[in-house]
C-alpha positions in Angstrom: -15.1 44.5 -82.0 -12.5 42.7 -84.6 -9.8 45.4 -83.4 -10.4 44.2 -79.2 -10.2 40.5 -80.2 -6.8 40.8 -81.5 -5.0 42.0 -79.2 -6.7 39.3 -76.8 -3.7 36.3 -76.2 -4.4 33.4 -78.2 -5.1 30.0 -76.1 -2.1 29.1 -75.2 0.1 31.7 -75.2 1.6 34.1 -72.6 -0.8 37.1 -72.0 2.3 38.6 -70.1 4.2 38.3 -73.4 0.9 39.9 -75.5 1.2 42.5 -73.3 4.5 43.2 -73.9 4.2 43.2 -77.4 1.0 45.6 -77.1 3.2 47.9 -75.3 6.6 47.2 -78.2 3.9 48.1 -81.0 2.8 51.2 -79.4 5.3 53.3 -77.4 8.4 51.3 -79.4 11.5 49.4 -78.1 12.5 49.9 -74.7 15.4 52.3 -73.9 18.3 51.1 -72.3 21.2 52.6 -70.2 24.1 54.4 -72.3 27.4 56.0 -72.1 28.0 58.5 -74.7 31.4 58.8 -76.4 33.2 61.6 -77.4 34.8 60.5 -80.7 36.9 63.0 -82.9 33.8 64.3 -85.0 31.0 62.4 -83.5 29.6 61.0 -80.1 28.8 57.6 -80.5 27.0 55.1 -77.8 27.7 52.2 -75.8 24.4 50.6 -74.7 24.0 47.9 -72.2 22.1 45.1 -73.8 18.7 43.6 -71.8 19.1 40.4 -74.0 22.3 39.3 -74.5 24.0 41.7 -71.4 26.9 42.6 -73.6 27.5 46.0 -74.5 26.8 47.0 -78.2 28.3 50.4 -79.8 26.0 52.5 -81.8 26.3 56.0 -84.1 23.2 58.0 -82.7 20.1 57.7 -80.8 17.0 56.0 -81.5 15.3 52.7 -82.1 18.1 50.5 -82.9 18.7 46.8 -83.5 22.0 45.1 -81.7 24.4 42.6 -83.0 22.1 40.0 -81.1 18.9 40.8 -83.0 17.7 42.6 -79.8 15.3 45.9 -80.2 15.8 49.0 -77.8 15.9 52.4 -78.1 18.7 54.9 -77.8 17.5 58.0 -75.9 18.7 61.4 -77.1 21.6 62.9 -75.3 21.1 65.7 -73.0 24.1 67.3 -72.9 27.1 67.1 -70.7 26.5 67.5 -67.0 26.0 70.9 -65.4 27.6 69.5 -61.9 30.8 71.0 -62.8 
């Protein structure tokens, strides 16, 4: 009964925001859009950033942190594109 109660929202706070931190604690940062690029030894990332709407570099995929303090996730790359 303890565990229900909290994750109930407090008086006075958001339950829209609870909820989104419910959803953050279990399934992790959002993902976000990304262009991979091909560096000479590595593919790095530039994400689009939901908080800040800059675009942050990153190394490799995964939960990651930008230059802003936001939290989102990386998703693996798949490969290039098999359109050719």
């Amino acid at each position: 009964m303890a565990r229900q109660l909290s994750i109930l929202a407090d008086e006075g706070e958001d339950p829209e925001s609870q909820h989104e931190a419910e959803a953050r604690r279990r399934f992790g940062p959002p993902r976000v859009d990304v262009t991979p690029i091909a560096t000479s030894g590595r593919t790095e990332y530039t994400a689009f950033c939901p908080r800040c709407s800059a675009v942050h570099r990153h190394t490799s995929p995964g939960p990651r942190r930008g230059p802003c303090g936001a939290r989102y996730t990386i998703p693996p790359d798949t490969g290039p594109d098999e359109t050719e």
